[in-house]
C-alpha positions as a Markdown table, in Angstrom:
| # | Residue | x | y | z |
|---|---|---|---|---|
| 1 | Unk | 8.7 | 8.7 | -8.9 |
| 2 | Unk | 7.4 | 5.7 | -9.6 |
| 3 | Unk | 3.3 | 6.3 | -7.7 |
| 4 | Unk | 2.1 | 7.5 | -11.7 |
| 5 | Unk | 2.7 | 4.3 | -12.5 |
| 6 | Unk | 0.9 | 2.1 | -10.2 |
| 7 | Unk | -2.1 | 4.7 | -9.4 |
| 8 | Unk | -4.1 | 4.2 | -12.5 |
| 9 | Unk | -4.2 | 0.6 | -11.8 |
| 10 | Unk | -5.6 | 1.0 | -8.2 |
| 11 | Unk | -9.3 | 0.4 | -7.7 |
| 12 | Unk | -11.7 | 3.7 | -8.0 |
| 13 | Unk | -12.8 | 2.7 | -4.2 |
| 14 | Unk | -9.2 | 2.9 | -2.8 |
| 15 | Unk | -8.8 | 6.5 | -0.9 |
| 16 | Unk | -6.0 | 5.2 | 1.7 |
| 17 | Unk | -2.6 | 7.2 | 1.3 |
| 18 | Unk | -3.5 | 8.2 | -2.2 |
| 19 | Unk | -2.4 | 11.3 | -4.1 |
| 20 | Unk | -5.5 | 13.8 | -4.1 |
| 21 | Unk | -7.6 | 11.3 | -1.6 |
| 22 | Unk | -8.3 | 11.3 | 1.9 |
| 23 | Unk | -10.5 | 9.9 | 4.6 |
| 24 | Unk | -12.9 | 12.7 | 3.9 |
| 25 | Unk | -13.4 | 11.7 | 0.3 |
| 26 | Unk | -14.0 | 8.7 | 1.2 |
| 27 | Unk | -17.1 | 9.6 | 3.9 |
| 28 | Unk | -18.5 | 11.7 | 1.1 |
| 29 | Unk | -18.7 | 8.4 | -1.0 |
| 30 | Unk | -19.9 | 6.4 | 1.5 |
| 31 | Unk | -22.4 | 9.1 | 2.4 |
| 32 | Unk | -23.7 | 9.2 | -1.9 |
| 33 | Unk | -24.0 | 5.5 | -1.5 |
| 34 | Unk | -26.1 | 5.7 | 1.2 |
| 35 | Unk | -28.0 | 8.1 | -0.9 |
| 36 | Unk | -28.1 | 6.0 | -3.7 |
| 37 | Unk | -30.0 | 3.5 | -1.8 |
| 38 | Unk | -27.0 | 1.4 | -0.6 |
| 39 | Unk | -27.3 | 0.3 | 2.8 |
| 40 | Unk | -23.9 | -1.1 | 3.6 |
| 41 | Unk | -20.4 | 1.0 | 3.4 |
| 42 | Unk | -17.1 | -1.3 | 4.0 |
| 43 | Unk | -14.1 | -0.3 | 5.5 |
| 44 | Unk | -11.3 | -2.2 | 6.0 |
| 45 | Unk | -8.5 | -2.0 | 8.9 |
| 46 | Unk | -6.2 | -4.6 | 9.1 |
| 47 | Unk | -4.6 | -4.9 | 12.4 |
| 48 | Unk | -0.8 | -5.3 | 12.2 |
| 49 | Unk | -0.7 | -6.7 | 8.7 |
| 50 | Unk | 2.2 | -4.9 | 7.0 |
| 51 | Unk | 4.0 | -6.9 | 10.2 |
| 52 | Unk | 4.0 | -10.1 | 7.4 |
| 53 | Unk | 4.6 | -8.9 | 3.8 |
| 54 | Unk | 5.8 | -11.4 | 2.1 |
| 55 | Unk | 8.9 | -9.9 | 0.3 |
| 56 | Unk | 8.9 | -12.2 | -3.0 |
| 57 | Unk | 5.0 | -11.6 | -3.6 |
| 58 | Unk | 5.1 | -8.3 | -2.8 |
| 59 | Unk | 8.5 | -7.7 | -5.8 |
| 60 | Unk | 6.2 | -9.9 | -7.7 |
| 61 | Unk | 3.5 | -7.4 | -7.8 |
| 62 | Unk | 5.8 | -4.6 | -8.2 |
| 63 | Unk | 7.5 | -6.0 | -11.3 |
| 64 | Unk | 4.5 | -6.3 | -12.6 |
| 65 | Unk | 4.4 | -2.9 | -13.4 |
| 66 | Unk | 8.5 | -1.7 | -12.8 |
| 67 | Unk | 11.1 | -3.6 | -15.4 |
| 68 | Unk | 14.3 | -1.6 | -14.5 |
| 69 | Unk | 16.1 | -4.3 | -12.5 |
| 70 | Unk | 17.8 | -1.5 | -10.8 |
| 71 | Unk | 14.9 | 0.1 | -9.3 |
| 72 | Unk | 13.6 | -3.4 | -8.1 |
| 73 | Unk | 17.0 | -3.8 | -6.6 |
| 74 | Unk | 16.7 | -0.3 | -4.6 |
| 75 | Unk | 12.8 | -1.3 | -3.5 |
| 76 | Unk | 13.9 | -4.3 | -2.1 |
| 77 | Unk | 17.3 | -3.3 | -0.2 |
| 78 | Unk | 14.5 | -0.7 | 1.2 |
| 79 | Unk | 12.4 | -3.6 | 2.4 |
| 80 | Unk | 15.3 | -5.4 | 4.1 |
| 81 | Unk | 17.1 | -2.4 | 5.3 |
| 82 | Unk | 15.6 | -3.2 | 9.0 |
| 83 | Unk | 14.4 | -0.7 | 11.7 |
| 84 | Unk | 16.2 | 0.9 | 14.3 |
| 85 | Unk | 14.9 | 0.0 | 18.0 |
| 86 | Unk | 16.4 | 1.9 | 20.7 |
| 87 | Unk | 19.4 | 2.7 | 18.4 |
| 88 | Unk | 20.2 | -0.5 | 17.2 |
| 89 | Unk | 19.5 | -1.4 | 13.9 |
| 90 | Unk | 17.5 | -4.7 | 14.0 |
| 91 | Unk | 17.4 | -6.9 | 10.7 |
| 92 | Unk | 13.5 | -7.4 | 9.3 |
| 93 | Unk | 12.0 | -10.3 | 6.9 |
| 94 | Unk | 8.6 | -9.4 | 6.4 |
| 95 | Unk | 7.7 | -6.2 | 8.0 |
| 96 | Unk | 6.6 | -3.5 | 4.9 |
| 97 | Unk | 8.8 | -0.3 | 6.8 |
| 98 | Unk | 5.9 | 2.3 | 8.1 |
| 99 | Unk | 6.2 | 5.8 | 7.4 |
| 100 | Unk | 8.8 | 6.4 | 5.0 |
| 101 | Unk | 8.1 | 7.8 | 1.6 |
| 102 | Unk | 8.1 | 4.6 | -0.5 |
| 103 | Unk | 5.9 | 2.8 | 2.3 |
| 104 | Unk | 2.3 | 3.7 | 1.2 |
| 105 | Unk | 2.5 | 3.2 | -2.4 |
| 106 | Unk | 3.9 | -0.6 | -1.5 |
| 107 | Unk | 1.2 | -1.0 | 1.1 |
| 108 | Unk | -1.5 | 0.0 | -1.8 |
| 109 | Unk | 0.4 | -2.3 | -4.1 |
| 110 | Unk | 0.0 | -5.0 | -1.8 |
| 111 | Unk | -3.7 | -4.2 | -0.4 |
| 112 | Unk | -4.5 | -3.8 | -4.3 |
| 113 | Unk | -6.3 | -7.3 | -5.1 |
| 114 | Unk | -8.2 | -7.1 | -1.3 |
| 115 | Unk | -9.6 | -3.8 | -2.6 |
| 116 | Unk | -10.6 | -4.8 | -5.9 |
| 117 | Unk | -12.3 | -7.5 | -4.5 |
């Protein structure tokens, strides 16, 4: 499992598809902002943006952090392994795959500099 090793990194504020974070931890925060005298929460949706990952930036990012070759080789073959429409397997080159188990880790590797920002 390779999530240990990225999580630490991630920015405090971060609660999508984290380990022991959800949408309602992140309402609680907003709400002890607003408490605090804060007067603006942000949330951020990005419509149809793991439709254009770029591949190479996103390995970039994750080799940051992972220096086994062959693990970099499986992420990748994971990100090119395409998407089955209709039963046919249909070839991708910059769609992040949604809902598998490797997916949200490499969306919050991506999203990682937006949310430190």
């Amino acid at each position: 499992m390779i999530t240990p090793i990225f999580d630490p990194g991630f920015s405090e504020h971060s609660y999508g598809f984290r380990l022991g974070r959800s949408s309602k931890d992140a309402v609680k925060q907003a709400r002890t902002y607003i408490q605090d005298g804060y007067q603006w929460v942000v949330n951020i949706d990005l419509a149809r943006y793991f439709d254009t990952v770029n591949y190479d930036k996103l390995m970039s990012f994750v080799a940051r952090e992972v220096t086994d070759k062959r693990v970099l080789k499986l992420i990748r073959a994971y990100l090119k392994s395409g998407v089955m429409v209709n039963g046919v397997v249909v070839d991708v080159d910059m769609e992040c795959p949604q809902g598998g188990p490797l997916s949200p880790l490499l969306n919050n590797v991506m999203l990682d500099e937006l949310d430190k920002e």
